[in-house]
N, C-alpha and C positions, 0 to 999 in steps of 0.2 A: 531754608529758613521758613519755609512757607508751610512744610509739612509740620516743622514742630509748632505753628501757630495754630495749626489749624489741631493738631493733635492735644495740644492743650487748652481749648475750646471746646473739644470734644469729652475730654478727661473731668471738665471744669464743670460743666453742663451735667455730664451724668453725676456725679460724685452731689452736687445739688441738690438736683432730682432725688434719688435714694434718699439722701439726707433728710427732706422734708416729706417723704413718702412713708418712712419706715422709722423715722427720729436715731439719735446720734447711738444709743444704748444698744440696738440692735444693729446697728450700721457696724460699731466695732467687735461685737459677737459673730457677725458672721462674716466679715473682711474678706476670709478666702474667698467663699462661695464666690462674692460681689468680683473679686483682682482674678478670679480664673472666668467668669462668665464674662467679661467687659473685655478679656485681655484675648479671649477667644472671639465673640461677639462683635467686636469694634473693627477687625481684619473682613469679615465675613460682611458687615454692611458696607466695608468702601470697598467690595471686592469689584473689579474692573482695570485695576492699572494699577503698576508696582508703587506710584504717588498713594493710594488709596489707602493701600495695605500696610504699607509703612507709615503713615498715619496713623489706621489703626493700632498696630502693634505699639508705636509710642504710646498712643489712647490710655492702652493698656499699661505700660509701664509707670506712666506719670499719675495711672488713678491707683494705682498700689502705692507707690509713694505718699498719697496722700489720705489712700487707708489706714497706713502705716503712722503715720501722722494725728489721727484723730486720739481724742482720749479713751480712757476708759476704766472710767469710774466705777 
């Protein structure tokens, strides 16, 4: 339970970030770039223990999901 918490914190956070970095118009033009760099990226910064990485890899599935999610106008 603790890893999807924390992975959905992490997913929640970045998906933000971007959002208010790059605005919502480019955020859903370039979706993939953003769900393969976060989904690869996110394993790679909690690397140290199987908790970490599984983590990340949620990271990564739950911030696709909510690429996926965005509009686009």
């Amino acid at each position: 339970m603790d890893i999807l918490i924390i992975a959905a914190m992490t997913a929640g956070g970045t998906y933000i970030i971007i959002y208010k970095v790059i605005g919502r118009k480019l955020l859903a033009k370039t979706g993939v770039v953003w769900d393969i760099a976060i989904t690869v990226g996110a394993p790679i910064l909690f690397l140290g223990s199987f908790a970490g990485v599984a983590s990340g890899i949620l990271a990564g599935v739950i911030f696709s999901g909510m690429t996926a999610l965005t509009p686009r106008d």
